[in-house]
N, C-alpha and C positions, 0 to 999 in steps of 0.2 A: 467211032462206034463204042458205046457204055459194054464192057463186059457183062455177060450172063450174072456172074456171081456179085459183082457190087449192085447193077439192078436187083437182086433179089435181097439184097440187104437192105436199099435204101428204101423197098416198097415194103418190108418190113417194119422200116421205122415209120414209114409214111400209114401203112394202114393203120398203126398204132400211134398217131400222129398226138392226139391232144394224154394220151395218158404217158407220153414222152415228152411232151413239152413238157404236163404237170411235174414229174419228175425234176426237168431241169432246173425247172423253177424252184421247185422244193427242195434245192442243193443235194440231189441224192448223184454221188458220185458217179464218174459217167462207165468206169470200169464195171460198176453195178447196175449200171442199166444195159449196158450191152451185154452182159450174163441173162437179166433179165428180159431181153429180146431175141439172143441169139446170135446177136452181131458183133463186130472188132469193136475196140476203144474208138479205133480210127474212124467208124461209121459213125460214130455216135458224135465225134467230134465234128467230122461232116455236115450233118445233120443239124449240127449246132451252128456253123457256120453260115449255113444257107437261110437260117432261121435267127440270125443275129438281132436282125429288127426289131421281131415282132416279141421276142427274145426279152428284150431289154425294156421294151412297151409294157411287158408282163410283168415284169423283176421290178418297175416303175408303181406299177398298181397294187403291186403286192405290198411294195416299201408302204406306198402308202396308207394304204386298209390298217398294217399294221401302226404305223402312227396316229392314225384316227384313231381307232381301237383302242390305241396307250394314254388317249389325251382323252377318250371317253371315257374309258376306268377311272383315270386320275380326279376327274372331271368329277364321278359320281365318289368314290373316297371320299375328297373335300367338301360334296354335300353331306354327305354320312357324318365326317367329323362334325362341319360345324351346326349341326341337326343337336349332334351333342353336346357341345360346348354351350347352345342356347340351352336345351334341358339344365345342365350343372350351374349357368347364370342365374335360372330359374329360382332352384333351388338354391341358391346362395342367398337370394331374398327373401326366402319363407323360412331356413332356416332355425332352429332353433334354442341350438347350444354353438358356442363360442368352435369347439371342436366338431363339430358337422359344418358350419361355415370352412373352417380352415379346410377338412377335407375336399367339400366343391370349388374351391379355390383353387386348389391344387391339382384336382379333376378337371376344371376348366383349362389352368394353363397348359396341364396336360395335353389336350386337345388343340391348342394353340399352338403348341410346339409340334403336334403331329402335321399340323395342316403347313408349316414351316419346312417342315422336312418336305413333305411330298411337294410342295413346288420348288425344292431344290434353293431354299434363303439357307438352310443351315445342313452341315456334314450330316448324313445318315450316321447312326448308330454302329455298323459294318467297315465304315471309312476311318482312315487312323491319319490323326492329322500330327504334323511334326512339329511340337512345339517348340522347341530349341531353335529351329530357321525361322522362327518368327522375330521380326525386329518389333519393338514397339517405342512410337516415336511421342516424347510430351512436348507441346508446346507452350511455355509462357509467355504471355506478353505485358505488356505496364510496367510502368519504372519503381514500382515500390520495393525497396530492396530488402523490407522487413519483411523477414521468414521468421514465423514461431514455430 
């Protein structure tokens, strides 16, 4: 037979069922959610236990919403850039002085390089790369032994 006192914990969590999962799911630590319901760590643990499934189904959807969402954003950025990069191409052939060309040139690559970075071809600006462990290797080939 369930003791009085852990039944009266676990219908605690249980009538507070989905705003305890959401918690769990939104990593809010579990010592905080049993302050926040009343109950031990150990209930809360429980709780979590018995609910590992459906638990892990959720922490699954969740991952994924969030990866849509990142590749959505990412997605509309890369339109954004290259919405601009066609403007500064634009402008590169209407042009008028030598130095207004140079500048939308440089606005264009600009924008090239942005759209580089954000699908991850080139180091973010934040990232520090170690160029001393960089080996770089030349290869010759053909028998002319003449070097000027």
């Amino acid at each position: 037979m369930t003791p009085k006192r852990v039944t009266q914990r676990r219908t605690r969590l249980e009538k507070h069922f989905s705003d305890v999962f959401a918690d769990l799911v939104g990593s809010i630590p579990q010592p905080e959610i049993a302050r926040k319901y009343g109950v031990t760590p150990a209930a809360v643990t429980l709780f979590k236990q018995r609910n590992a499934e459906a638990l892990e189904q959720a922490m699954n959807e969740v991952t994924k919403y969030h990866a849509d969402t990142a590749i959505a954003n990412k997605e509309y950025r890369i339109g954004e850039l290259s919405s601009l990069y066609e403007v500064a191409r634009a402008e590169i052939a209407t042009a008028e002085s030598h130095s207004d060309k140079a500048m939308m040139i440089n606005t264009a690559a600009a924008r090239l390089k942005q759209v580089a970075e954000e699908l991850g071809q080139l180091p973010r600006p934040d990232q520090n790369i170690n160029v001393k462990a960089m080996l770089l290797l030349r290869e010759v080939s053909g028998t002319d032994t003449d070097v000027s």
